[in-house]
Backbone bond lengths (Angstrom), bond angles and torsions (degrees), N, CA, C in turn:
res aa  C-N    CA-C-N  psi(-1)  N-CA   C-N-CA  omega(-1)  CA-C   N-CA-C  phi
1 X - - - 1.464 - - 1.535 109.39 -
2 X 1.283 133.54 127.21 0.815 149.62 174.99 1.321 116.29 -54.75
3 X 1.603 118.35 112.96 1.729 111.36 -179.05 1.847 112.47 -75.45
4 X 1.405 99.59 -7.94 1.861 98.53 -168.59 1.675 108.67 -74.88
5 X 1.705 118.07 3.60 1.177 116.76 -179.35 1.655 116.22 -52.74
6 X 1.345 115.76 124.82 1.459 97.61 160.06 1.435 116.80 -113.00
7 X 1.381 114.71 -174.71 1.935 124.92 -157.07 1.326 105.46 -51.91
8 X 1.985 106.74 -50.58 1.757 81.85 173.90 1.325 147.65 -53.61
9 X 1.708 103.71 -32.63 1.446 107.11 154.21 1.349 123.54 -39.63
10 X 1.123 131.52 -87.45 1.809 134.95 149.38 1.382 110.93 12.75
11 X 1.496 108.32 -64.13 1.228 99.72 -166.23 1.297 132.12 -77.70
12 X 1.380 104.27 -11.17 1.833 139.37 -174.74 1.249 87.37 -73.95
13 X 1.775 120.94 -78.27 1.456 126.57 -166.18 1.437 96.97 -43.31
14 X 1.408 143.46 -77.73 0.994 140.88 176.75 1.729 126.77 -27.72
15 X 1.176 121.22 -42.42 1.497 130.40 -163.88 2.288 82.42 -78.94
16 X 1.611 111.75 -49.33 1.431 98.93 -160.97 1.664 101.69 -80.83
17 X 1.483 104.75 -13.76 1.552 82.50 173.83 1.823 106.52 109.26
18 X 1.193 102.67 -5.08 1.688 142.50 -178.54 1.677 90.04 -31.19
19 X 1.372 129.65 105.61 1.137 142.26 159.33 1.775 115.24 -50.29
20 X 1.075 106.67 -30.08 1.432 108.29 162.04 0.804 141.18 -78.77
21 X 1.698 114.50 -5.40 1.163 146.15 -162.24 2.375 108.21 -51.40
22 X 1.567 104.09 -68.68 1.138 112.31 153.86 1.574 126.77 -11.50
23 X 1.077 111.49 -73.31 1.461 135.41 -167.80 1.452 103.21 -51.14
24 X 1.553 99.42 -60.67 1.944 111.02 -167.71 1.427 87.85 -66.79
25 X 1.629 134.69 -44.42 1.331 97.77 -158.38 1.492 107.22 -82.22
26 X 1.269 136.10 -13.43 1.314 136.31 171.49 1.696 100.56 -59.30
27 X 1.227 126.63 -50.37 1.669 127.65 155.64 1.339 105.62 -24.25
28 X 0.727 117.17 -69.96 1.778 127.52 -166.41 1.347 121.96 -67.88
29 X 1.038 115.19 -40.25 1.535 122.97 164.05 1.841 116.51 -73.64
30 X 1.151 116.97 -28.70 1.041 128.74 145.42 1.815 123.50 -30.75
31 X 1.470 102.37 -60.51 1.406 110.06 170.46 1.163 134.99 -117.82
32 X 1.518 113.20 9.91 1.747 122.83 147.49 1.443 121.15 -18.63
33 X 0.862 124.74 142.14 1.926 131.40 173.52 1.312 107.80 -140.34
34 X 1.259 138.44 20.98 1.473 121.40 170.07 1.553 100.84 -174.39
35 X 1.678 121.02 173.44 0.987 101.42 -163.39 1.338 129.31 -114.48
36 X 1.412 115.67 4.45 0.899 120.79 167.99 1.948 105.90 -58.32
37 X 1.467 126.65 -72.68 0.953 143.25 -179.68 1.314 98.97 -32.94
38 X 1.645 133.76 -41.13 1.696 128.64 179.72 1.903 99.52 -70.45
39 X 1.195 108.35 -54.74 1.593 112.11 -171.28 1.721 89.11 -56.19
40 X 1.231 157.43 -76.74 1.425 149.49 -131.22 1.977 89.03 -78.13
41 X 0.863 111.13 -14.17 1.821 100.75 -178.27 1.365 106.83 -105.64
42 X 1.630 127.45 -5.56 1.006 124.67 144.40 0.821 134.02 -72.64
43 X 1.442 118.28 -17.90 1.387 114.65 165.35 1.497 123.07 -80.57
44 X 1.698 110.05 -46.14 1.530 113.94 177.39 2.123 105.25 -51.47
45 X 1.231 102.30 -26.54 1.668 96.08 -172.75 1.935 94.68 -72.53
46 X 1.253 132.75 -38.17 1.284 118.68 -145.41 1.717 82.88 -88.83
47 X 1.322 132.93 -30.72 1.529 134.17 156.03 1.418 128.14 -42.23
48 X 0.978 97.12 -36.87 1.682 114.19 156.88 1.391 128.61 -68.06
49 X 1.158 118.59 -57.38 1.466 147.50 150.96 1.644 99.58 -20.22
50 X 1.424 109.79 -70.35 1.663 118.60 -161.15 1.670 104.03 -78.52
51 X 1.499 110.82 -26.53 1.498 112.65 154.74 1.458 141.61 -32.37
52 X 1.737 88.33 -57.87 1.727 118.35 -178.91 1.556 104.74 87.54
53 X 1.976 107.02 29.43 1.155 94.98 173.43 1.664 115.89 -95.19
54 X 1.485 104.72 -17.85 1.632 124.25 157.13 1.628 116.11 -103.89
55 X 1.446 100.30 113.95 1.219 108.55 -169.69 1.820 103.01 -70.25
56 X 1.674 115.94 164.86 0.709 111.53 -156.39 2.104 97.75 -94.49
57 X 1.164 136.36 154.22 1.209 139.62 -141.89 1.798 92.06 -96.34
58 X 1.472 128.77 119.77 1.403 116.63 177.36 1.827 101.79 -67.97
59 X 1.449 116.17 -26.35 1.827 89.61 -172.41 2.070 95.97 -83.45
60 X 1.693 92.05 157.27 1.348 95.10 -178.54 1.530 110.35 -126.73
61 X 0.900 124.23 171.61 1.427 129.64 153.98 1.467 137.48 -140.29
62 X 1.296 113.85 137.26 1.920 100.02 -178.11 1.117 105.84 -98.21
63 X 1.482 146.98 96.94 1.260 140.32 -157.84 2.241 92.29 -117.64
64 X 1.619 91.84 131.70 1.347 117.29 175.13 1.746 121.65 -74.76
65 X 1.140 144.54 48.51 1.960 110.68 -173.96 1.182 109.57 -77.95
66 X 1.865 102.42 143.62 1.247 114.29 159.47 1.340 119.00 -132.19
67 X 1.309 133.55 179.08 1.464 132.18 163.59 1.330 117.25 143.66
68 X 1.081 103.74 -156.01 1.974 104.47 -174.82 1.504 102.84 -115.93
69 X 1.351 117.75 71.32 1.380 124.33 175.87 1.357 104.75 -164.51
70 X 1.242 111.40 152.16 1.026 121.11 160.08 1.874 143.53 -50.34
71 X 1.344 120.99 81.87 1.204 112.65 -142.80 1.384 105.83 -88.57
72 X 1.003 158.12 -4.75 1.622 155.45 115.01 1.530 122.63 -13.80
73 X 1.285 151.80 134.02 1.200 80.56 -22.93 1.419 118.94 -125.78
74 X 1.703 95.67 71.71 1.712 102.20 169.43 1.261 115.11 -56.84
75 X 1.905 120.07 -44.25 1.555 113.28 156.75 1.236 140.03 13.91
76 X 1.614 87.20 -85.28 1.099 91.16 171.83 1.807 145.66 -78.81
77 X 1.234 102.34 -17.14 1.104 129.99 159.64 1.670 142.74 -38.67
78 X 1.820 82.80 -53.81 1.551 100.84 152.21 1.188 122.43 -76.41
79 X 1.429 119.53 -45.63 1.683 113.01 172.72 1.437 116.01 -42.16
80 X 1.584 109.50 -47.42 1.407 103.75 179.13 1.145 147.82 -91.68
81 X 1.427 106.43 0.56 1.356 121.12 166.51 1.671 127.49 -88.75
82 X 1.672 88.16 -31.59 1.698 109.25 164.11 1.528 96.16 -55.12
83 X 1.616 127.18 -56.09 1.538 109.71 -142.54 1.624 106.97 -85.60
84 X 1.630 105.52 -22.88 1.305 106.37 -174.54 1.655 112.92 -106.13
85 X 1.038 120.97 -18.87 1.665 117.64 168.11 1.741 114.88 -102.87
86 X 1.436 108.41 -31.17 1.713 106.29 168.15 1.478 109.07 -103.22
87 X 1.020 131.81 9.42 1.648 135.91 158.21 1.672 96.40 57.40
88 X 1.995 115.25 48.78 1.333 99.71 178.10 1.734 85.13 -141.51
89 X 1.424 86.32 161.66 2.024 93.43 -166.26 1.716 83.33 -113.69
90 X 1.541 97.16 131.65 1.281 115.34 176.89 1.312 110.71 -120.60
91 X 1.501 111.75 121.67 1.710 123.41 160.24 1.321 120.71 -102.20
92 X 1.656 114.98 101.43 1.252 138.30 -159.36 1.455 129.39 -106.45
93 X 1.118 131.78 89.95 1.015 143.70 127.65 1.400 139.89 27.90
94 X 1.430 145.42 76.36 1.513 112.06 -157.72 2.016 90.53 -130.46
95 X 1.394 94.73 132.25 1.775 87.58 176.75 1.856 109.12 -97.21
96 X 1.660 115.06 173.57 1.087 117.54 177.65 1.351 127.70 -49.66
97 X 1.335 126.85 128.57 1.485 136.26 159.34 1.766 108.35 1.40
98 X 1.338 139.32 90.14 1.034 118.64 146.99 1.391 98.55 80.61
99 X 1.180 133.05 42.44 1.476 154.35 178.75 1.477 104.66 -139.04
100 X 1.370 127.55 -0.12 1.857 106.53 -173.79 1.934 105.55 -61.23
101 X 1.356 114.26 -26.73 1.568 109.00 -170.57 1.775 100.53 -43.85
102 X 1.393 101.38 -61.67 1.930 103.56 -179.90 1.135 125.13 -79.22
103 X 0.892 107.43 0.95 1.991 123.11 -179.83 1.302 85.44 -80.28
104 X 1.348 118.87 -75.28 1.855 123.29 -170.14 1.577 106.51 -58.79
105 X 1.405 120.73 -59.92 1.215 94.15 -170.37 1.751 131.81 -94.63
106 X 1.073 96.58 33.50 1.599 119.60 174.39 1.451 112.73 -102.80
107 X 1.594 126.77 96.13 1.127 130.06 169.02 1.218 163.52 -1.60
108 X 1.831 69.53 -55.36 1.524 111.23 169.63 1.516 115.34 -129.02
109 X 1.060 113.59 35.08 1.633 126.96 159.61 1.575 100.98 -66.99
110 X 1.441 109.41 151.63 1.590 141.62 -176.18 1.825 72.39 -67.34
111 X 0.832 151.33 -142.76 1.388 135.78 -159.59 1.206 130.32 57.91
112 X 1.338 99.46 -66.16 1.686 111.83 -170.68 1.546 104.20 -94.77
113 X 1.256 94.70 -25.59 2.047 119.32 -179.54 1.628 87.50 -36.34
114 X 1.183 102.19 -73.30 1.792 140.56 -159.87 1.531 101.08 -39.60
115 X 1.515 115.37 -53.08 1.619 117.92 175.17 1.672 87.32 86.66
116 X 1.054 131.25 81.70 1.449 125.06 -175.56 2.091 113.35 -91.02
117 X 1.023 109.22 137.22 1.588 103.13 171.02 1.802 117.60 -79.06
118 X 1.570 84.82 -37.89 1.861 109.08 152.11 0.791 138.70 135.29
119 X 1.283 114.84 -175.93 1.644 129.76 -115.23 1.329 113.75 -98.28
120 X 1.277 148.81 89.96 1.705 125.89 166.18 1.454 108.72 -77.16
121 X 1.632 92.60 140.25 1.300 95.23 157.65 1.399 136.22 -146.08
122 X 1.277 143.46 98.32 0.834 140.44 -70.32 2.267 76.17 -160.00
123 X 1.243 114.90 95.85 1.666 122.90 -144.32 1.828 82.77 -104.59
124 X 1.429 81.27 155.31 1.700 91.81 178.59 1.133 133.72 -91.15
125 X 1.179 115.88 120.01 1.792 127.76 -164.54 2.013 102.33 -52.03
126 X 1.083 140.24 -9.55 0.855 161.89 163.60 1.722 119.85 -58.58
127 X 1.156 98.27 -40.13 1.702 123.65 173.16 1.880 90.16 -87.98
128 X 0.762 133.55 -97.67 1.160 130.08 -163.03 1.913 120.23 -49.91
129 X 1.395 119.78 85.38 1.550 153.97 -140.36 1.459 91.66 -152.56
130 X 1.146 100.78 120.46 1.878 97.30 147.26 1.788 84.35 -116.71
131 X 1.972 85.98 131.29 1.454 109.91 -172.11 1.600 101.14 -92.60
132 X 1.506 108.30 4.73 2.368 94.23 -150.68 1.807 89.01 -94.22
133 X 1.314 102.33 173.92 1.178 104.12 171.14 1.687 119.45 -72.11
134 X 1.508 94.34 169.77 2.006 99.20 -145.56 1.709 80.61 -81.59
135 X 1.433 139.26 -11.78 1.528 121.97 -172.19 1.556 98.10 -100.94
136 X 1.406 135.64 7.58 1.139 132.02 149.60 1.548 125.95 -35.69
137 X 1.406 116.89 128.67 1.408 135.26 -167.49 2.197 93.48 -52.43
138 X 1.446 94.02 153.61 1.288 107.43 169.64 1.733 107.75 -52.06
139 X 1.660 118.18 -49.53 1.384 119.15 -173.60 1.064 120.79 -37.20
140 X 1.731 101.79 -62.78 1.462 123.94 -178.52 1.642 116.15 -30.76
141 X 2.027 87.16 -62.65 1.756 89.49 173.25 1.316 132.20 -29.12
142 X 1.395 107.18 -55.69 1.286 131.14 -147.05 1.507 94.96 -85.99
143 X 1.445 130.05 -29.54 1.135 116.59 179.71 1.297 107.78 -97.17
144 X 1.016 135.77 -24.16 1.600 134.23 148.18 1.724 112.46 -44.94
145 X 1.215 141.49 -41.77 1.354 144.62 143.45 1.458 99.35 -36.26
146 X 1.218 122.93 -91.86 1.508 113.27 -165.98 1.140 130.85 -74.16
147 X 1.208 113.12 11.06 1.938 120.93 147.48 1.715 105.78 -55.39
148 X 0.884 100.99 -42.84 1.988 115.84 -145.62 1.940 77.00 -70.05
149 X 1.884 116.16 -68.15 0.832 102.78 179.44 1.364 150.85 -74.96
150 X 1.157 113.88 20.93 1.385 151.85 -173.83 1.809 104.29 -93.65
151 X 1.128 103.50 -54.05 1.660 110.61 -179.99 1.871 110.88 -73.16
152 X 1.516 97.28 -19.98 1.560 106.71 -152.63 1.902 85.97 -82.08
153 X 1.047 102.83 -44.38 1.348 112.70 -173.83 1.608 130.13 -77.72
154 X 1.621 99.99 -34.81 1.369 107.19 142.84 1.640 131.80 -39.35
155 X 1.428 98.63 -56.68 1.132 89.40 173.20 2.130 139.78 -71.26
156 X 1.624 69.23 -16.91 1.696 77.16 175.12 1.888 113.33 -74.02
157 X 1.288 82.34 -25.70 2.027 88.16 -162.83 2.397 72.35 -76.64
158 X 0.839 139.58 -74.74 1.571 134.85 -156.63 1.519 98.18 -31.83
159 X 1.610 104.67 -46.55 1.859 94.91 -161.58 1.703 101.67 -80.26
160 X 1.082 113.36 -11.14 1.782 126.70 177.84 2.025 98.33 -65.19
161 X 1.251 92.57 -75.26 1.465 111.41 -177.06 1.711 107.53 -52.63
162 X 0.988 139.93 -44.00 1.157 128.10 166.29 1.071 136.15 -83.61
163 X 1.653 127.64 -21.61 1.604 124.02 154.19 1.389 106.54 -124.70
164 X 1.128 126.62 22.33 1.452 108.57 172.45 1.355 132.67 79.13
165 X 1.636 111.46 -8.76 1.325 111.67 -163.28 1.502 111.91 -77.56
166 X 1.009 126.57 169.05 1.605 138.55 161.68 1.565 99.67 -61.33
167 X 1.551 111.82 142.75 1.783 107.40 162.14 1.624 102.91 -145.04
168 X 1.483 92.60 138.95 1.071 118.16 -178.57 1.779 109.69 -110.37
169 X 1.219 111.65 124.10 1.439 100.98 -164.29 1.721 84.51 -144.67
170 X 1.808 104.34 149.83 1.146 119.31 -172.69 1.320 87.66 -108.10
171 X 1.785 84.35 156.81 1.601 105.58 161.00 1.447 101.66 -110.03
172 X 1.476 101.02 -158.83 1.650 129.94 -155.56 1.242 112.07 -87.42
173 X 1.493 114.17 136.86 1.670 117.00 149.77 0.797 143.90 -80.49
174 X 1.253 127.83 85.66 1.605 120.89 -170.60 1.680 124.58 -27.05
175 X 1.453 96.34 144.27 1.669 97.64 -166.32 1.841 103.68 -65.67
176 X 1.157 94.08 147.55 1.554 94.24 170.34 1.584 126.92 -94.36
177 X 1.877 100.66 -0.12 1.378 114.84 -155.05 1.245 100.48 -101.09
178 X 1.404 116.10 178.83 1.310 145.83 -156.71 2.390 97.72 -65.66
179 X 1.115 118.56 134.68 1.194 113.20 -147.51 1.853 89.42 -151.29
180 X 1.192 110.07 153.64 1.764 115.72 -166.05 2.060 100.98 -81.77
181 X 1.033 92.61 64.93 1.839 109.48 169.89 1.925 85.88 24.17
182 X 1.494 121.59 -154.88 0.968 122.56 -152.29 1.650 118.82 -43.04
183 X 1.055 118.96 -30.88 1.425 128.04 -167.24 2.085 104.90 -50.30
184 X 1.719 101.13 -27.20 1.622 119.58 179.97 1.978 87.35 -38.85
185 X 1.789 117.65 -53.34 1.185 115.87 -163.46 1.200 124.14 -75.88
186 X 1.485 113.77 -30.74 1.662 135.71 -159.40 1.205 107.13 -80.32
187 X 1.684 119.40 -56.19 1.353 136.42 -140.97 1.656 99.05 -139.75
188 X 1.357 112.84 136.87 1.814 119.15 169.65 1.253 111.96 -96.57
189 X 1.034 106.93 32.46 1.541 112.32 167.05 1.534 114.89 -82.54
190 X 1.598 121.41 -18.46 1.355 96.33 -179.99 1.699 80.41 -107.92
191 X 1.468 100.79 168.46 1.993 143.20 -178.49 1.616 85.12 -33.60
192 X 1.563 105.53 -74.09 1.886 112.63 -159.07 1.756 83.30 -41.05
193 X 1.489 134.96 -110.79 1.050 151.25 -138.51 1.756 111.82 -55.21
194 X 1.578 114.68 -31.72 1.654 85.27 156.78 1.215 128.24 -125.10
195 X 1.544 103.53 40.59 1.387 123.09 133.91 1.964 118.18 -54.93
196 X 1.324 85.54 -65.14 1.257 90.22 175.86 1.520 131.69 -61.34
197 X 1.308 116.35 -43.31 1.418 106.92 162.66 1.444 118.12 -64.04
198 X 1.141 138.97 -23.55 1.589 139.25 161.31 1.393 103.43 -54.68
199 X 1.165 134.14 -50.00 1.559 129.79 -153.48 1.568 87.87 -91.07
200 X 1.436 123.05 -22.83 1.463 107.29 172.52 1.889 120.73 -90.00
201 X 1.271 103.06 -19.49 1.615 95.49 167.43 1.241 105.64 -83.34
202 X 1.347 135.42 -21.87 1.509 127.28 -177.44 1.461 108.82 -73.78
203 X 1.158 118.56 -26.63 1.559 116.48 160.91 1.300 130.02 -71.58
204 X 1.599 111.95 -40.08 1.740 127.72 168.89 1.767 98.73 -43.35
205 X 1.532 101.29 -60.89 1.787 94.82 -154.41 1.703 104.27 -110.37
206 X 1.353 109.96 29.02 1.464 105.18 157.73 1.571 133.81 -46.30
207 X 1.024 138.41 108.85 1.553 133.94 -165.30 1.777 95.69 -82.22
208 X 1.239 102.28 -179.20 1.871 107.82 -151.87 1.246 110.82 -82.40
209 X 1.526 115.70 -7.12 1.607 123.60 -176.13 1.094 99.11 -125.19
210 X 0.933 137.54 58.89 1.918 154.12 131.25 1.049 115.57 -141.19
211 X 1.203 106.02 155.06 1.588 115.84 -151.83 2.211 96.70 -145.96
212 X 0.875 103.62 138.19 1.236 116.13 -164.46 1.402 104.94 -80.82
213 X 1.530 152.33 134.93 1.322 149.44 158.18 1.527 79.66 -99.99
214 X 2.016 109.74 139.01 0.961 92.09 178.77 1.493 103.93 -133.63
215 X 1.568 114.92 95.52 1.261 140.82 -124.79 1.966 80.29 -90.00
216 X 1.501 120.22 -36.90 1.813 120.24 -177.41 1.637 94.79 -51.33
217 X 1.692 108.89 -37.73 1.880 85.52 -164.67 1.373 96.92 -103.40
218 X 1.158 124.52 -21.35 1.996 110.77 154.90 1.888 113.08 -47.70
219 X 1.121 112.28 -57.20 1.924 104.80 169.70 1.360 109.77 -57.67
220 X 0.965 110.45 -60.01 1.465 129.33 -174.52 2.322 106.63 -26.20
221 X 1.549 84.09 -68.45 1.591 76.16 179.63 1.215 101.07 -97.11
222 X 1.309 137.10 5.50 1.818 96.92 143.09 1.528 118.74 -87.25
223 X 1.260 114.25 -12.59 1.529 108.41 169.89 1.820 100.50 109.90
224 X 1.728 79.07 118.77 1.616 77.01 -165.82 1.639 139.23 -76.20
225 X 1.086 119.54 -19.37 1.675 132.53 125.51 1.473 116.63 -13.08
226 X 1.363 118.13 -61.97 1.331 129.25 -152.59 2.010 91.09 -87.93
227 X 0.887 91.45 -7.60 1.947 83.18 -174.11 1.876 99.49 -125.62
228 X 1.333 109.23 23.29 1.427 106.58 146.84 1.133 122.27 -98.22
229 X 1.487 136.05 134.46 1.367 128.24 136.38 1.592 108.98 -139.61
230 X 1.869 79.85 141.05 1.397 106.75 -165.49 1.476 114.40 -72.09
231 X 1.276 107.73 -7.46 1.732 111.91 173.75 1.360 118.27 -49.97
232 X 1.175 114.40 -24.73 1.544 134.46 -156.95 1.042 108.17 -73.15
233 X 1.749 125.82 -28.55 1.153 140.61 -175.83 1.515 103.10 -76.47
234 X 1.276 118.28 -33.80 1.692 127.14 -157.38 2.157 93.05 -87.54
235 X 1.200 99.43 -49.45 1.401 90.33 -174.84 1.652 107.68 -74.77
236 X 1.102 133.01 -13.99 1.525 130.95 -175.04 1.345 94.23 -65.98
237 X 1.229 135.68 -12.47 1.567 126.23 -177.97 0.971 136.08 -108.99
């Protein structure tokens, strides 16, 4: 199948009913690069879907996100990459903005409502700060680092222990910003370096039902500059 298809094609196969229809758009999603172009083939697939020209997938999943980000529109993203490259139909879940702390540890949070298979969670770069002063002892650092991952993991083993689900929880992006010249190596006092030691004990003491998204080497090779935007801050509100 040809990856050079573009949407009007799609939409043709789709409008006649094009038995091949499936195939090309799994082609296409295949070689998408941005997201508008992924969101418009999520839509032509769920048009398809209501057609009965893509049958509907017997494996399923109830997948949960939470965290302090904006989860739109990863949404959709996962739905559609799950249904058309992992051939699994996902009913998804999304909790409040920067609310997973009470989402998880509330009992009876819409959470547990949900019955999740599982959980991302996806924690706020905001939480992860070393607040102490920058001539603070190496210890200090380091146990200020493993507070952060101490809570991060707590919370994964609570949503484990109470429904069972699998969790997948991201770590950190290293800062891309301006940072105290060598000290980035010496001392975790600046963002880059205990960023990094967080995203490395959260890997050391991961327990067997979490699973790491590992969002430092997703920025990382696109370049971490290039995968900020500060807009993000303006719509979170």
């Amino acid at each position: 199948m040809s990856s050079s298809l573009n949407i009007q094609v799609l939409k043709d196969s789709l409008a006649s009913g094009n038995p091949a229809f499936e195939a090309q758009l799994a082609a296409k999603t295949r070689t998408a690069t941005n997201f508008p172009e992924i969101l418009q083939l999520n839509t032509l697939r769920k048009r398809a879907v209501a057609k009965g020209l893509i049958p509907r997938s017997a494996r399923t999943r109830r997948v949960a996100l939470v965290g302090g980000a904006n989860l739109r529109p990863l949404v959709d993203f996962i739905e559609h990459f799950a249904a058309v490259l992992g051939h699994t139909d996902c009913t998804i879940w999304t909790g409040d903005y920067d609310n997973y702390y009470s989402e998880i540890l509330d009992a009876e949070s819409e959470l547990y409502e949900f019955k999740p298979d599982i959980v991302l969670i996806l924690p706020s770069e905001r939480r992860c700060v070393y607040n102490g002063p920058l001539a603070s002892s190496r210890a200090e650092q380091e146990d200020a680092g493993r507070r952060i991952v101490h809570e991060l993991l707590d919370l994964c083993r609570t949503v484990h222990d109470r429904c069972g689900a699998e969790v997948v929880v991201g770590n950190f992006r290293l800062s891309p910003y301006f940072d105290p010249g060598p000290m980035r190596n010496s001392s975790l006092a600046s963002e880059y370096a205990f960023r990094k030691f967080v995203n490395s004990q959260m890997g050391a003491d991961l327990p067997s039902y979490a699973h790491i998204c590992d969002i430092e080497f997703l920025s990382n090779r696109l370049g971490n500059l290039a995968g900020v935007d500060d807009r993000t801050w303006f719509e979170s509100k």
